[in-house]
C-alpha positions in Angstrom: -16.3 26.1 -14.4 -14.4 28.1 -17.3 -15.4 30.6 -19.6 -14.2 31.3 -22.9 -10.5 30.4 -23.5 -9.9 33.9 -25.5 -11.3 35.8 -23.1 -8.0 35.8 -21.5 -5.8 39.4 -21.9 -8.4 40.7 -24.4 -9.9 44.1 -23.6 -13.1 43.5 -21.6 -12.1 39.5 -20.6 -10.8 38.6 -17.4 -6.9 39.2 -17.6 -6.0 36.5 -14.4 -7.5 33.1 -13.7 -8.5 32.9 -9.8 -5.6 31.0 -7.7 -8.0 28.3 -7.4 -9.3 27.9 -11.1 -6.1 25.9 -11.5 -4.9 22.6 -12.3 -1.3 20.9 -11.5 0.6 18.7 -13.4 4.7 17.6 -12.2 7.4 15.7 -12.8 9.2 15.7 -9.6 11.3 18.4 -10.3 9.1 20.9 -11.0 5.5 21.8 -11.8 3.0 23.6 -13.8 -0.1 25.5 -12.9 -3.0 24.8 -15.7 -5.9 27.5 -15.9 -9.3 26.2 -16.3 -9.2 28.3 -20.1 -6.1 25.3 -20.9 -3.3 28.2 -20.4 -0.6 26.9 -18.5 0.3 30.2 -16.0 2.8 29.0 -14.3 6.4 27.2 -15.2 9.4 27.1 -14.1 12.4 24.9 -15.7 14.4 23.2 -14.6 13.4 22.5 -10.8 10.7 24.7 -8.4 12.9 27.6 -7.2 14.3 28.0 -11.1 13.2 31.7 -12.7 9.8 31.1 -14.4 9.4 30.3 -17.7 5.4 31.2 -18.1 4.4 33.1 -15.0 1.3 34.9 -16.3 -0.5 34.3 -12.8 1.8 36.8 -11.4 1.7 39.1 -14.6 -1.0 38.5 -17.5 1.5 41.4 -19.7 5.0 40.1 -19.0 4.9 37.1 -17.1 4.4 34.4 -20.3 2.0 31.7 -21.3 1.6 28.8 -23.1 -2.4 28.8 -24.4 -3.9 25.9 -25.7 -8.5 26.1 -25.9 -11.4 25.9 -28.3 -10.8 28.6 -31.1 -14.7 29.2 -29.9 -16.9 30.1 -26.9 -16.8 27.0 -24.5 -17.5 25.8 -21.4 -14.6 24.1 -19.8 -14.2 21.6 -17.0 -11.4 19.9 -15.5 -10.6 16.8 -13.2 -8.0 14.5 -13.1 -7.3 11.3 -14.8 -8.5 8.7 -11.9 -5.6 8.1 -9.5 -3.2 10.3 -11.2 -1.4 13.8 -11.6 -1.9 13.4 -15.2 -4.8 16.6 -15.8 -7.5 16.7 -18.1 -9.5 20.3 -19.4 -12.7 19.2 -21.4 -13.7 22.2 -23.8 -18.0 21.7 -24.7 -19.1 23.8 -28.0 -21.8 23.8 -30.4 -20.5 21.2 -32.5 -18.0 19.2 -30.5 -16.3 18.3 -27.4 -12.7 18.3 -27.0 -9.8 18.2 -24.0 -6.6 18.6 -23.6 -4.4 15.8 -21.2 -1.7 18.2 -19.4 1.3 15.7 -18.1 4.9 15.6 -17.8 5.9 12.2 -18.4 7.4 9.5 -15.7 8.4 6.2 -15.7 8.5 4.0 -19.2 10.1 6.3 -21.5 10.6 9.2 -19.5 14.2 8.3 -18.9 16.0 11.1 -20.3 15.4 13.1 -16.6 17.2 16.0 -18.1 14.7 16.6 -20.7 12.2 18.1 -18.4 8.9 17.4 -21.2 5.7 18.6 -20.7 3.1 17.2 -23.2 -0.1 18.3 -24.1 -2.4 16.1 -26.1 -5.1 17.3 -27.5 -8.3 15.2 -29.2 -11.7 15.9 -30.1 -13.8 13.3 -28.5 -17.4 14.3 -30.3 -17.9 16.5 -33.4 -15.8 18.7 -34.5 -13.7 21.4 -33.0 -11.8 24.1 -33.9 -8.4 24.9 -31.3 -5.9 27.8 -31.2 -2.4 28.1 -29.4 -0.2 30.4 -28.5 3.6 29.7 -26.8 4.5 32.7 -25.6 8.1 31.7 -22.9 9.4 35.0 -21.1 12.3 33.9 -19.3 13.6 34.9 -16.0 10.3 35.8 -14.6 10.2 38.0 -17.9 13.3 39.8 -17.3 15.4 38.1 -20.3 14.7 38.5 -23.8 14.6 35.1 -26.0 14.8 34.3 -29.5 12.9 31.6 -32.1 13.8 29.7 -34.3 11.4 27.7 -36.3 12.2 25.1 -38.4 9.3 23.1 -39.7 7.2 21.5 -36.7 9.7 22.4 -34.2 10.3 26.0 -32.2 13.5 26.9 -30.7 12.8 29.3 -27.8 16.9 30.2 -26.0 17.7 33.0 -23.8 20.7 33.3 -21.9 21.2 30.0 -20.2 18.1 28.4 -21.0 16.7 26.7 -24.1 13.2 25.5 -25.1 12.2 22.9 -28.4 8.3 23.1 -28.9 7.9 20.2 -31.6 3.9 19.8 -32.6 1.7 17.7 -34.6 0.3 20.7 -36.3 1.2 23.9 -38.3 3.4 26.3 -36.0 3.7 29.9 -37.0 6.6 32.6 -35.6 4.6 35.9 -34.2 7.4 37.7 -33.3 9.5 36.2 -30.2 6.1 33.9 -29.2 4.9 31.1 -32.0 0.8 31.0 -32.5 -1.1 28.0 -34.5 -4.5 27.1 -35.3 -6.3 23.5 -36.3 -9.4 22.2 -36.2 -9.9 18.6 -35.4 -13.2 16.0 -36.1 -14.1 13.1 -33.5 -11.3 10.7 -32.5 -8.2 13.3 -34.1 -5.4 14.1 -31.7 -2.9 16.7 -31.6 0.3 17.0 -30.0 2.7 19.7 -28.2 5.9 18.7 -26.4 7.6 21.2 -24.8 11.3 20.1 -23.6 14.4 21.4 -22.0 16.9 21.5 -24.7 20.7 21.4 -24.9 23.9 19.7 -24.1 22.9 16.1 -24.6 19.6 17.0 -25.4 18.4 17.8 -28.6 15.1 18.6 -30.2 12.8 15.4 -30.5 9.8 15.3 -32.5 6.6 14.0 -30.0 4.8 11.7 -32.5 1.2 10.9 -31.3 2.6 7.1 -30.8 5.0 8.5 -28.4 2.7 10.8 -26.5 0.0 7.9 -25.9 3.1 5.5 -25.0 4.4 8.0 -22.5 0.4 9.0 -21.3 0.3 5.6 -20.3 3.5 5.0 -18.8 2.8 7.8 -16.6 -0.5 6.9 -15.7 0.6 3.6 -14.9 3.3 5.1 -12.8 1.2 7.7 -11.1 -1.5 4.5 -9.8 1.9 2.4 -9.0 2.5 4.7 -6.6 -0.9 5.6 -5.0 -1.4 1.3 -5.0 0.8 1.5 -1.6 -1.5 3.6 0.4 -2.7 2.2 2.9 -5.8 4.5 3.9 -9.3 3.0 3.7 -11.5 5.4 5.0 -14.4 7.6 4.1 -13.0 10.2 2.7 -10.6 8.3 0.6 -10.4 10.5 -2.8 -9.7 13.7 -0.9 -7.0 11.6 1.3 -5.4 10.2 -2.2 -5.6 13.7 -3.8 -3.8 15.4 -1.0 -1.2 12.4 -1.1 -0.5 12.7 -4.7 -0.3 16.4 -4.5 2.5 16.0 -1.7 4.3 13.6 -3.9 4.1 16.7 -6.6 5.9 19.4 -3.8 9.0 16.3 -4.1 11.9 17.2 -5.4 13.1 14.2 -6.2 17.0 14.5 -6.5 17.2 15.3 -2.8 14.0 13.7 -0.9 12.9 17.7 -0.6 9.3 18.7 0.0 8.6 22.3 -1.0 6.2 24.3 1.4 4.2 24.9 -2.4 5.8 24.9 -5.5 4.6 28.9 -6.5 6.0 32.7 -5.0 3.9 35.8 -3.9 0.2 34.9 -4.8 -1.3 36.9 -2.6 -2.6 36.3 1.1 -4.8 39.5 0.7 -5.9 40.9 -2.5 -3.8 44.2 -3.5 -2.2 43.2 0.0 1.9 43.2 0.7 1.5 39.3 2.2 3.5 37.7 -0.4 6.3 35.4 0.1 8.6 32.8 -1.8 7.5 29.3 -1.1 9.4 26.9 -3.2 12.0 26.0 -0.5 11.9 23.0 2.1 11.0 24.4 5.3 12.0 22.1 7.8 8.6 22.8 10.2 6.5 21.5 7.1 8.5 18.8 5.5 8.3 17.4 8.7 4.6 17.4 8.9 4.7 15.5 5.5 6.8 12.9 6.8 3.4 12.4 9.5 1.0 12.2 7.2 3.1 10.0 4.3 4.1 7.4 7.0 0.3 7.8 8.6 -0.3 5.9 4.6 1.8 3.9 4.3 4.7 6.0 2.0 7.6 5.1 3.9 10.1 5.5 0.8 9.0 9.2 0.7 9.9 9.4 4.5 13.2 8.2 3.8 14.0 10.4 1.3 13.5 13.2 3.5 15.3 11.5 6.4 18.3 11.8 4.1 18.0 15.2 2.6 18.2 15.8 6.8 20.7 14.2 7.4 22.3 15.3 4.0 21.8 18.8 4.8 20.1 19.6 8.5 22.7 18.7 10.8 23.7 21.1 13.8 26.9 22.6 13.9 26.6 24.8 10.8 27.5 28.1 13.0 24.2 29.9 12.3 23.9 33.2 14.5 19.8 31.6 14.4 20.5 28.7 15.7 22.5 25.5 14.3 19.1 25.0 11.9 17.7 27.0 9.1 13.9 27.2 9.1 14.0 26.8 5.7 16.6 25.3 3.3 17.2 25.3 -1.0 15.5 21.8 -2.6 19.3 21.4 -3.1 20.1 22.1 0.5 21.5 25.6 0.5 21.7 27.7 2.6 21.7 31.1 0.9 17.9 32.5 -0.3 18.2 36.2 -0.4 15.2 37.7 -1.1 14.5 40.3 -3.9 12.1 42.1 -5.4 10.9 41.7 -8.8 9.8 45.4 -9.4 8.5 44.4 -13.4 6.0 42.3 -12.4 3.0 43.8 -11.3 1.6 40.4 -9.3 -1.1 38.7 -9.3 -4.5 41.1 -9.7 -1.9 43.8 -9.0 -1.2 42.3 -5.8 2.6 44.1 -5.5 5.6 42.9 -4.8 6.5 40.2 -6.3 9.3 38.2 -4.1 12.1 35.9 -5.1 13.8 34.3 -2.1 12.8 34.4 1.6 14.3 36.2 4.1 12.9 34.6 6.8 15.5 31.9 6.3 17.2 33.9 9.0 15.0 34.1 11.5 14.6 32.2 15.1 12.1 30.0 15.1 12.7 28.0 18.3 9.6 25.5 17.0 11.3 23.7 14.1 13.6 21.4 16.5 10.0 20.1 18.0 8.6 19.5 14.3 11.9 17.8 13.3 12.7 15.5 16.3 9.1 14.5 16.3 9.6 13.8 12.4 12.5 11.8 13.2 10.6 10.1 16.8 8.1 9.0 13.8 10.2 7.6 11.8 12.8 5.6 14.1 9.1 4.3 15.5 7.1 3.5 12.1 9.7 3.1 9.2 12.8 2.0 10.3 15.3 2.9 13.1 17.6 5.9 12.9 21.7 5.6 13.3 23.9 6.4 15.5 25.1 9.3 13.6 21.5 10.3 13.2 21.4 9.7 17.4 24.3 12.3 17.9 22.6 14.8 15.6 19.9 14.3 17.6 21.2 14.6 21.1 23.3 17.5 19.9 20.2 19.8 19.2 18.1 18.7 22.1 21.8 19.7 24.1 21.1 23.3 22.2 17.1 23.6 22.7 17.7 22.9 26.5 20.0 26.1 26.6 18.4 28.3 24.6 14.7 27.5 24.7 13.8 30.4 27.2 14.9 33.4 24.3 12.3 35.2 22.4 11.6 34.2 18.8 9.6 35.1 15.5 7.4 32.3 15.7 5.5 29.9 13.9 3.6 32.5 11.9 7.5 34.3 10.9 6.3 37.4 12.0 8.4 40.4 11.0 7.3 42.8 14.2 9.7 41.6 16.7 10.5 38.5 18.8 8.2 37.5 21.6 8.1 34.5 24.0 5.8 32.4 21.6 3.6 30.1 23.5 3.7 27.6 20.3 7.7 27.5 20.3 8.0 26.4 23.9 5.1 24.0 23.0 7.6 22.6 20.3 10.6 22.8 22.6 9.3 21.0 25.1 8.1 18.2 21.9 11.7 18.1 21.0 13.0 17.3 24.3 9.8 14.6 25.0 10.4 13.0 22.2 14.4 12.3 22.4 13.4 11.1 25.7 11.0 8.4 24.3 13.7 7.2 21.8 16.3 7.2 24.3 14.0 5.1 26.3 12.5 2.9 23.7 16.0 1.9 22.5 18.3 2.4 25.1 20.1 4.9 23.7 23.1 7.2 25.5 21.5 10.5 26.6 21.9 12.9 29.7 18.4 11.7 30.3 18.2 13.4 34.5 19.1 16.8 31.7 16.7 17.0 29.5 13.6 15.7 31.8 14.5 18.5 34.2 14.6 20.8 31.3 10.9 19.3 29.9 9.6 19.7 33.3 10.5 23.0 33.1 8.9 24.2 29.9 6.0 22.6 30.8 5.4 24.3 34.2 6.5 27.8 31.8 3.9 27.2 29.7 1.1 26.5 32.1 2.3 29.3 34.2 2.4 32.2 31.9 0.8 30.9 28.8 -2.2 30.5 30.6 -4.9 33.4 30.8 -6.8 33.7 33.5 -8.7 36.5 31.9 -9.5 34.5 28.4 -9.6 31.2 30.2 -7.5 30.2 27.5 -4.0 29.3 26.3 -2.7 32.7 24.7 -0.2 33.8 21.8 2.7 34.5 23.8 3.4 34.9 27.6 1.9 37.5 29.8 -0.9 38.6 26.9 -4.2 38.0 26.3 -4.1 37.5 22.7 -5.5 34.4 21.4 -3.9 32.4 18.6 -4.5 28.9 16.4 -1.1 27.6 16.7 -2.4 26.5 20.5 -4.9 23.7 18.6 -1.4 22.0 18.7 -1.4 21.6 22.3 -3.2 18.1 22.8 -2.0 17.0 19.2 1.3 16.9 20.3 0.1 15.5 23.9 1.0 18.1 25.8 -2.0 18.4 27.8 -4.9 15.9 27.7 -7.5 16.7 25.6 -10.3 16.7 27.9 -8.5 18.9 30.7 -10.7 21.6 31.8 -8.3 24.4 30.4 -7.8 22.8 27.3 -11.5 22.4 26.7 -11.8 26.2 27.7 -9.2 27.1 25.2 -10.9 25.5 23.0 -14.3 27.4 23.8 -12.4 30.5 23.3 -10.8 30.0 19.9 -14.5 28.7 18.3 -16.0 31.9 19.8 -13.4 34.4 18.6 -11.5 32.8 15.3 -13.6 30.3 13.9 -15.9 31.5 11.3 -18.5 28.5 9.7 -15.4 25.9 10.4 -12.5 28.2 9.1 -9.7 29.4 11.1 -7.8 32.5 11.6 -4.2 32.1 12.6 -4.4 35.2 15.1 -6.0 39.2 14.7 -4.0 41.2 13.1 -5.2 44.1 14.8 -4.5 42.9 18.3 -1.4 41.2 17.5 0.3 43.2 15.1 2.9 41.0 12.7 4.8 44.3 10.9 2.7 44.0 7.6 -0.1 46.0 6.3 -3.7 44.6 5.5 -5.7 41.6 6.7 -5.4 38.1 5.6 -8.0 35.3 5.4 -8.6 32.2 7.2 -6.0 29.2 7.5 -6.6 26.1 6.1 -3.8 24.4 8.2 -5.3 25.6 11.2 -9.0 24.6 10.1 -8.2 21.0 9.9 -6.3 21.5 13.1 -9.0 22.8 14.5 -10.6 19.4 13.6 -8.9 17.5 14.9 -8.7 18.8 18.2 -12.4 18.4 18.5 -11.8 14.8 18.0 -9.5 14.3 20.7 -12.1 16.4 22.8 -14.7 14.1 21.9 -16.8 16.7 20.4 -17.0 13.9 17.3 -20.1 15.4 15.6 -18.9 19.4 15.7 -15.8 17.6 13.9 -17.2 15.9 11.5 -19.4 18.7 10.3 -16.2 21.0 10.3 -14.7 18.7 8.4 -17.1 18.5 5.8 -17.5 22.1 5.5 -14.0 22.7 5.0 -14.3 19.8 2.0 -16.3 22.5 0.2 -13.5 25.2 0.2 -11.2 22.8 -1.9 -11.5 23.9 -5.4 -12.8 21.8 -8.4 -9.9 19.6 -7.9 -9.5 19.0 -4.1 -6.2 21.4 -4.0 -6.0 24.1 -1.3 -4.1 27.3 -1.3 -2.2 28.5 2.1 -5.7 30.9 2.8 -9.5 31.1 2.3 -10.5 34.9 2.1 -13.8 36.4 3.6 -15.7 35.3 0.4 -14.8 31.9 0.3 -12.1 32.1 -2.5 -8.5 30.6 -2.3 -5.7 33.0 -1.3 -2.1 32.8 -0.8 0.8 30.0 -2.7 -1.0 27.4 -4.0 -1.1 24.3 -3.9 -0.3 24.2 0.0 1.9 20.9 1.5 1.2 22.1 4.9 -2.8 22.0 4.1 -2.6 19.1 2.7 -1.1 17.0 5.5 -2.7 18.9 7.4 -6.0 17.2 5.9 -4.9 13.6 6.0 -4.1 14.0 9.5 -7.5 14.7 10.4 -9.4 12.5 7.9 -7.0 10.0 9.6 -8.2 10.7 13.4 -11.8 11.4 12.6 -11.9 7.8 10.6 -10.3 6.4 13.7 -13.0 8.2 15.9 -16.0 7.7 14.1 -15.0 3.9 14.0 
């Protein structure tokens, strides 16, 4: 799976890991990225959207590391404890085996929140092996220079604002503003490394291997604790339970946010400009997670999110956009500028490197149908929603029925222009549907003769000039012939049976002209240009949408055996990136929440189908 840990950065080794060749551990508040080689590439601290800490993924020169491997050629391979987030990297030599467990603890003795550990544990589990490490923090996505200061076992990393204690259970040595040590360790020796968030309250604290095991199996324990409430059953059960656990990762738990993935600008597109910020809540996917956590059972996560909404997205905030963001901080803010960090030279060379998301101001019409559905799901499944939650409600389905018929950028956030997206009337007219079904259900107050006069009215838009009678076939946006994924959305969200003759024409189309071997494009670029250079691979999202839609079609066996194809693009751990390029590897942020609910979902309906 690996190669030789030193190979990394030296002249003639490989200088990045592939997106995929990549492990995640978490805490909640933020994550790490571990390479296949045992070098964690990618940190930030304290929370997802703080500057990195080690961000050699995006830059193997300046970006930072923290390497931990065999001092010797190995073969590495990595999987996760059973049921957990808690990652193991198995190093095979000559004369020994060894691996390092990659966790940040949770629950036990993981109270101190502010801490932020991360603890790597390292033992030799036959014969004899020699290891080497190197911490090497470059702070503000390497824009901030640091000192050390070391002081026996412990290494005191601080740059402006931020401070670092690396306490070990072996030899440290200072190599300039980075500290380096090397040990060798025989069958059944373990080694430790904590890495903490120091200052204030919070002081340096020596990780004795006592405390490392104690906290390894409190968060073990709390990791299967957690999982123990799903209730999915079905056949594809350890991909499902991944996906899950890797959703609870993208929490941010403070808040109930989901992050879209917890990484920025890893390229859609090799060398390719296709590289965006995702570390924010966007309010389209977050409410796709609240699907697929209540689909198993995870109703506390639902609620969360149901608060950071109602916390944060609530209408009236004066927006020129509309009275919602598409996308929001993990603290709820509203401000993400986006920048450029011209010092980085990205991942592979894949320029620029982005910080923020200007999207955030954008109109994207489709986000009150992904959130009203959200909340449909969860007055239905979890528990039912307040009356303050009802006049939210009412008040945006009052300002989707005014200003539904405008142009927009779309699911897809396209930066060529606004068009009349077929998918954001789709998600209109889901927004106004679904009001109407609580409003019904419940017997709440709404200007129900309104909004079904405004739903009927989509719907006859959509079938009107979102048809093609060319393509025979549901199209991109009105009065064009371009075809686009986004439509697989059409009978999920029942808006048109999936057996009707157009829909099963539709569907015809899209397998002839953007499916390749079960994978998805979103759209051609070159016939619907998006205002960005280059191509971009297949999406995941829109695979297992793809999926699913044959399911509802009936086509059960074409589903089944997309389904399973698409299980092969996961990499060595089941995670998925945004993208899958022409050659099969992972492209774009990675891990992807939207690809991962995306997979439950249709796990879900294809379990259902297949009885």
């Amino acid at each position: 799976m690996g190669e030789a840990a030193q190979d990394r950065g030296m002249p003639g080794g490989r200088r990045y890991v592939p997106i995929a060749e990549h492990g995640l551990i978490g805490d909640l508040r933020s994550v790490a990225l571990v390479g296949t080689d045992g070098t964690i590439d990618w940190y930030c601290c304290p929370a997802f959207d703080a500057p990195s800490v080690f961000a050699s993924i995006l830059d193997a020169e300046r970006g930072g590391c923290f390497e931990l491997a065999a001092a010797v050629p190995a073969r590495t391979k990595q999987f996760y404890f059973p049921d957990t987030n808690v990652l193991i990297t198995r190093f095979f030599t000559e004369d020994g085996v060894g691996e390092v467990q990659d966790f940040m603890p949770l629950g036990g003795g993981a109270a101190e929140t502010d801490r932020h550990r991360l603890i790597r544990r390292v033992v030799c589990v036959r014969g004899s092996l020699p290891f080497r490490t190197r911490v090497a923090p470059r702070f503000d996505y390497g824009s901030l220079p640091h000192t050390v200061r070391l002081t026996g076992d412990t290494a005191v990393f601080e740059a402006t604002g931020l401070a670092l204690a690396l306490t070990a259970t072996v030899p440290l040595e200072a190599d300039g503003s980075d500290v380096r040590g090397d040990f060798k360790l025989s069958e059944g020796e373990t080694a430790v490394f904590a890495l903490d968030k120091v200052g204030g309250d919070v002081t340096p604290r020596r990780c004795a291997r006592t405390e490392a095991e104690e906290q390894f199996a409190a968060t073990v324990a709390y990791w299967r604790r957690w999982l123990s409430a799903s209730r999915y059953k079905g056949r594809w059960r350890e991909m499902v339970h991944r996906s899950a656990l890797t959703l609870k990762l993208l929490t941010y738990a403070p808040t109930g946010a989901i992050v879209a993935a917890p990484t920025t600008s890893l390229p859609e597109e090799l060398g390719g400009e296709r590289n965006w910020d995702y570390r924010y809540v966007w309010v389209r996917d977050a409410a796709f997670c609240v699907y697929a956590l209540l689909r198993l059972g995870f109703t506390g996560e639902a609620e969360a999110f149901m608060d950071f909404v109602t916390r944060h997205v609530s209408p009236g905030d004066g927006k020129t956009s509309g009275p919602l963001q598409i996308m929001y901080g993990i603290d709820g803010r509203t401000e993400l500028p986006e920048r450029t960090l011209d010092h980085l030279e990205g991942h592979h060379g894949s320029a620029p490197v982005r910080v923020g998301n200007a999207a955030a101001d954008q109109l994207q019409l489709d986000i009150y149908g992904a959130l009203i559905d959200s909340i449909y799901l969860y007055d239905k499944w979890a528990q039912p929603i307040s009356s303050g939650q009802w006049d939210d409600v009412c008040a945006l389905v009052d300002w989707v029925c005014v200003h539904w018929d405008q142009p927009d950028e779309g699911i897809w956030e396209t930066r060529g222009g606004r068009k009349n997206f077929l998918y954001s009337r789709l998600m209109c007219w889901v927004a106004i549907e679904r009001a109407i079904r609580m409003a019904n259900r419940r017997g709440l107050p709404a200007d129900l003769p309104r909004w079904r006069e405004c739903r009927d009215t989509i719907y006859r838009r959509i079938m009107s000039r979102g048809w093609s009678e060319e393509r025979r076939a549901f199209v991109q946006h009105e009065d064009d012939d371009v075809l686009d994924a986004a439509v697989l959305m059409m009978p999920l969200t029942k808006f048109i049976a999936p057996t009707d003759p157009k829909w099963l024409s539709t569907l015809d189309t899209l397998t002839e002209e953007l499916v390749s071997d079960s994978l998805v494009y979103r759209y051609d670029t070159r016939s619907s240009p998006d205002g960005l250079r280059g191509d971009e691979g297949t999406f995941s999202i829109c695979s297992f949408w793809y999926v699913e839609a044959m399911v509802h079609a009936g086509r059960i066996d074409e589903a089944r055996l997309a389904f399973e194809k698409m299980l092969t693009y996961a990499n060595h751990l089941g995670l998925y990136a945004e993208e899958i390029s022409h050659t099969g590897e992972q492209q774009g942020n990675f891990p992807q929440a939207f690809t991962h609910l995306a997979l439950i979902s249709a796990a879900f309906n294809l379990d259902r189908a297949l009885g």
